[in-house]
C-alpha positions in Angstrom: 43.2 0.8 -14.5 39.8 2.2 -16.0 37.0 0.1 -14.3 34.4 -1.0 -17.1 31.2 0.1 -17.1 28.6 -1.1 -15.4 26.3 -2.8 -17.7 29.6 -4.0 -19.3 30.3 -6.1 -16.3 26.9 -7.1 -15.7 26.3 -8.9 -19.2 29.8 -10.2 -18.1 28.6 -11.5 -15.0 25.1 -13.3 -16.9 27.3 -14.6 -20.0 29.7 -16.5 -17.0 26.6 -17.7 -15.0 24.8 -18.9 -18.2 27.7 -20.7 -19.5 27.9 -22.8 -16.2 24.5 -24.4 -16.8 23.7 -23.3 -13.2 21.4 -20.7 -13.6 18.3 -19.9 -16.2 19.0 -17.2 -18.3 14.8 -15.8 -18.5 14.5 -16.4 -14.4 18.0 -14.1 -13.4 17.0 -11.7 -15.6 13.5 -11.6 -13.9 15.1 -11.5 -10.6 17.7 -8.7 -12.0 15.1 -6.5 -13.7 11.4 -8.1 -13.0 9.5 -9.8 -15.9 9.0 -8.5 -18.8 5.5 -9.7 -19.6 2.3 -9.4 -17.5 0.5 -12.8 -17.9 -3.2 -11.9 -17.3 -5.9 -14.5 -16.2 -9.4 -14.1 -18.0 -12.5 -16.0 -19.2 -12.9 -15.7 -22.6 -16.5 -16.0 -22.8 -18.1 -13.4 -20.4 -19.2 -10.8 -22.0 -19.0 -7.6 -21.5 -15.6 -8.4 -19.1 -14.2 -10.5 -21.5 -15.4 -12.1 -25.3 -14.5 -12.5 -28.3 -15.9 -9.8 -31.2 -15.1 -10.7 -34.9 -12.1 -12.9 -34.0 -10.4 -10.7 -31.4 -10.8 -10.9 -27.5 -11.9 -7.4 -25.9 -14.1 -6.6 -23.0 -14.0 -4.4 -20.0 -11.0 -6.7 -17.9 -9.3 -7.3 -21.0 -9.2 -3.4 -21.4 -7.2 -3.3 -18.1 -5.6 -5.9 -18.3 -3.9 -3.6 -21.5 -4.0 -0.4 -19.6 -2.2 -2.6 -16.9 0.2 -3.5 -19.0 1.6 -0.2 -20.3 1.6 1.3 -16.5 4.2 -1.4 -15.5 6.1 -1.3 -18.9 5.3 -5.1 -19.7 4.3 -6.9 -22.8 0.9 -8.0 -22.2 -0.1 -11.7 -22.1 -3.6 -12.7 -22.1 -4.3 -16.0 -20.8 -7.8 -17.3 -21.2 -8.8 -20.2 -18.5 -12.0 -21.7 -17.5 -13.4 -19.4 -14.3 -12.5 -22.8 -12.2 -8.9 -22.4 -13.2 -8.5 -19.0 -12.1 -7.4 -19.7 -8.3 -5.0 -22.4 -9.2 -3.0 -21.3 -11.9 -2.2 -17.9 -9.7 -1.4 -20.0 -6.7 0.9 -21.8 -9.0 2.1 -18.8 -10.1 1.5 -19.5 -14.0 -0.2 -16.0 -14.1 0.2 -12.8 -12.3 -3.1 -11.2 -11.9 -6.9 -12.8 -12.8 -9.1 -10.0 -14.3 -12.4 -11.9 -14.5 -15.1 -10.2 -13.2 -13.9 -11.4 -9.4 -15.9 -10.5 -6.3 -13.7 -9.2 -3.8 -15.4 -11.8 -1.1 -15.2 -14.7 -3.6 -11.4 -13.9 -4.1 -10.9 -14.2 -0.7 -12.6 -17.4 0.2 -10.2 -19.0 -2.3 -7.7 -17.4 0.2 -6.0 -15.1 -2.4 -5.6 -11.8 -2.3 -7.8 -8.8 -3.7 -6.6 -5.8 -5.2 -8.9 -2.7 -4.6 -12.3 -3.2 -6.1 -13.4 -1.3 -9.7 -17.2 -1.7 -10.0 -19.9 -1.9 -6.8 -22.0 -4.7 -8.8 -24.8 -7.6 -7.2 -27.8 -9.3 -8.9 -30.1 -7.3 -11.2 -32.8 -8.3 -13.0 -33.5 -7.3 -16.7 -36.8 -7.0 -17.9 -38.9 -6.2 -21.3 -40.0 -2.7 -21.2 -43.6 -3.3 -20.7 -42.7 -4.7 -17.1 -40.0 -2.6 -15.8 -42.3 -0.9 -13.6 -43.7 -3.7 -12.1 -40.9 -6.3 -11.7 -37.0 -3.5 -12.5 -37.5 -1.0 -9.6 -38.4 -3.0 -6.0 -35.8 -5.3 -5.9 -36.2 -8.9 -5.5 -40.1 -8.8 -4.2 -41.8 -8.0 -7.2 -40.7 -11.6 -8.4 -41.7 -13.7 -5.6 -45.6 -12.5 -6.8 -47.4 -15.1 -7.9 -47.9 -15.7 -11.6 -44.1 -14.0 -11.7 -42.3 -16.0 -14.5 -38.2 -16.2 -13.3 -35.6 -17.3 -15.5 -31.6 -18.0 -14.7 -28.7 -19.3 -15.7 -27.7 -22.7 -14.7 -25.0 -22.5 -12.0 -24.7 -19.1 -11.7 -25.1 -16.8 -8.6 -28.5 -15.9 -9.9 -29.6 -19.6 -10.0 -28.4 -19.9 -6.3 -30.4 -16.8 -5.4 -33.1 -17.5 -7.3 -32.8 -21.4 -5.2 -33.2 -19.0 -1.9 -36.5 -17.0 -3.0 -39.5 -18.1 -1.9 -41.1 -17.7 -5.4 -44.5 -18.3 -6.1 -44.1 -18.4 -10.1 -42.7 -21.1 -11.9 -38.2 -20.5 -12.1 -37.2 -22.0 -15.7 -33.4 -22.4 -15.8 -31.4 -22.3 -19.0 -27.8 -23.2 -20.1 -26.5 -20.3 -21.1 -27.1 -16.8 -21.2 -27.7 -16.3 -24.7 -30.8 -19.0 -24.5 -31.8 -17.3 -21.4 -32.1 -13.9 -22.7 -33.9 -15.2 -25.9 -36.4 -16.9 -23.5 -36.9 -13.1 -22.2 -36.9 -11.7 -26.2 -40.0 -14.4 -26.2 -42.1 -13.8 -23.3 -41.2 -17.3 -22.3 -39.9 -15.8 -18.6 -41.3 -12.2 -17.2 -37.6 -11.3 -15.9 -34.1 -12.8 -15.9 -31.9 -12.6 -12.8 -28.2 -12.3 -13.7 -25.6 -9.9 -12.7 -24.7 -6.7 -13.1 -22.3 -6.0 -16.4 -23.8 -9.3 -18.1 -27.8 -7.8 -17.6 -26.4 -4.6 -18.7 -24.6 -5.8 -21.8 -27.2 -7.8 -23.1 -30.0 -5.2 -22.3 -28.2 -2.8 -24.5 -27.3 -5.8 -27.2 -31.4 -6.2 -27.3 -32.3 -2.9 -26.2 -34.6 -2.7 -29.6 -36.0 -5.3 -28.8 -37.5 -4.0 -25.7 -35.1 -5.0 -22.9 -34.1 -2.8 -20.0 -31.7 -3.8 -17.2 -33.7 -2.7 -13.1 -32.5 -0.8 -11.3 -32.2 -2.2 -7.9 -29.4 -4.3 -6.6 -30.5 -7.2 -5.3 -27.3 -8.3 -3.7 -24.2 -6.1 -3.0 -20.6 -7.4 -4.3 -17.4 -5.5 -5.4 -15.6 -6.6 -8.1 -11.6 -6.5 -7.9 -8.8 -8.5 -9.2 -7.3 -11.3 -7.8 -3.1 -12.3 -7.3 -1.5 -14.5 -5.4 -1.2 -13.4 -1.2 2.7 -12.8 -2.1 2.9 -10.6 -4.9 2.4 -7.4 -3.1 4.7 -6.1 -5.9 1.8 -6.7 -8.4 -1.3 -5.8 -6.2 0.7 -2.6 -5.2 1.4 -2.0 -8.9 -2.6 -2.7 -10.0 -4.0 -0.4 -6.9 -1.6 2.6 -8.6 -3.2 2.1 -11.8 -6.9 1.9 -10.4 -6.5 5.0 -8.6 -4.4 6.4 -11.2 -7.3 5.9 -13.9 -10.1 6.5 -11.3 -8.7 10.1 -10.9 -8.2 10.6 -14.8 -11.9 9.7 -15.5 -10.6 7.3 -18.0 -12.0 4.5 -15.3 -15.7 6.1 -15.9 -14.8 5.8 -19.6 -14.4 2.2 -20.1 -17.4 1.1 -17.6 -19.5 3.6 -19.4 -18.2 1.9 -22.6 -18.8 -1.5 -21.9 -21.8 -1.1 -19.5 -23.6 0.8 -21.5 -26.7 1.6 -18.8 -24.0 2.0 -16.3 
């Protein structure tokens, strides 16, 4: 007797499993040949890491999330979720991976686990021109001089530093980014504390208009992506990309082309 093939007597095996009702058809294929499709946690509106540009969503994570994609030969699915949603839908295992701009130490304190980090990022401050000397190159204590005008984002790890300083200027906070940056465009703050890839994007979004991002760090983070502490399959697969793209310079091409100062 010939013995039928192997793929013959697998599909044999799913059509007899899926006719019982006792197993779903999408989850034993999963467990037969892994998903398919890479379900990748962003935030929509964080520009340059993730935004949307005449209709469509690009930025630097969503960029890896696609270059992710094709390394692990999965259709790419691109889930956008409010930054607060981020730890419990991978926890829940409703996506795979979070690409959202992550700190490495705030991924952990949410007790998930951290691929290798992609960008050394912190605090920056972005400045007009005119005072980049005086308040872009020493840090944070050019702005706790008196007279110093500091603006910030409500809620945002430059809010909380800002909180910290000992500043003898007045701090004006705004609502969002955009209205914070236009206080800047104004003259209605001397600098705006943010960090790293947002100062940069928006300095090079206004940059004739006279804004500059520093260029000191005032706080050290790394920036990695985030999956849940039992996928090692998937933060295996995303540390081979990383290093993959690291050593083919193409890593150095898409922070240079989203950080533009970078």
């Amino acid at each position: 007797m010939h013995r039928l093939p192997s793929v013959l007597v697998l599909l044999l095996l799913l059509t007899g499993l899926c006719a019982c009702g006792r197993y779903n058809p999408t989850a034993l294929s999963h467990r037969l040949f892994g998903p398919s499709v890479l379900r990748v946690g962003v935030v929509a509106d964080a520009p340059p890491l993730a935004y949307r540009k005449n209709g469509t969503l690009t930025g630097l994570e969503t960029g890896f999330a696609a270059g992710l994609a094709a390394a692990t030969g999965r259709k790419l699915e691109l889930v956008e979720l409010p930054a607060t949603d981020l730890a419990p839908a991978l926890r829940d295992k409703k996506i795979d991976i979070a690409m959202a701009g992550l700190s490495v130490a705030a991924i952990e304190q949410q007790h998930l686990a951290a691929t290798e980090p992609y960008l050394r990022s912190g605090l920056i401050a972005l400045v007009r021109l005119d005072r980049h000397k005086q308040l872009g190159t020493g840090g944070m204590r050019p702005l706790t001089a008196r007279g110093v005008r500091v603006g910030v984002v409500t809620g945002t790890a430059g809010d909380a530093f800002v909180s910290r300083m000992k500043t003898k200027g007045k701090t004006s906070r705004y609502a969002s980014t955009e209205a914070a940056v236009r206080a800047l465009v104004v003259n209605a703050v001397d600098v705006l504390v943010h960090d790293l890839p947002t100062s940069l994007h928006y300095a090079a979004l206004h940059v004739d208009q006279g804004l500059t991002p520093g260029t000191t760090l005032m706080t050290n983070e790394q920036l990695a992506w985030a999956v849940h502490p039992d996928n090692s399959t998937m933060r295996t697969a995303a540390d081979r990309y990383l290093a993959t793209i690291r050593a083919s310079g193409e890593l150095q091409t898409l922070l240079e082309r989203f950080l533009p100062f970078y």
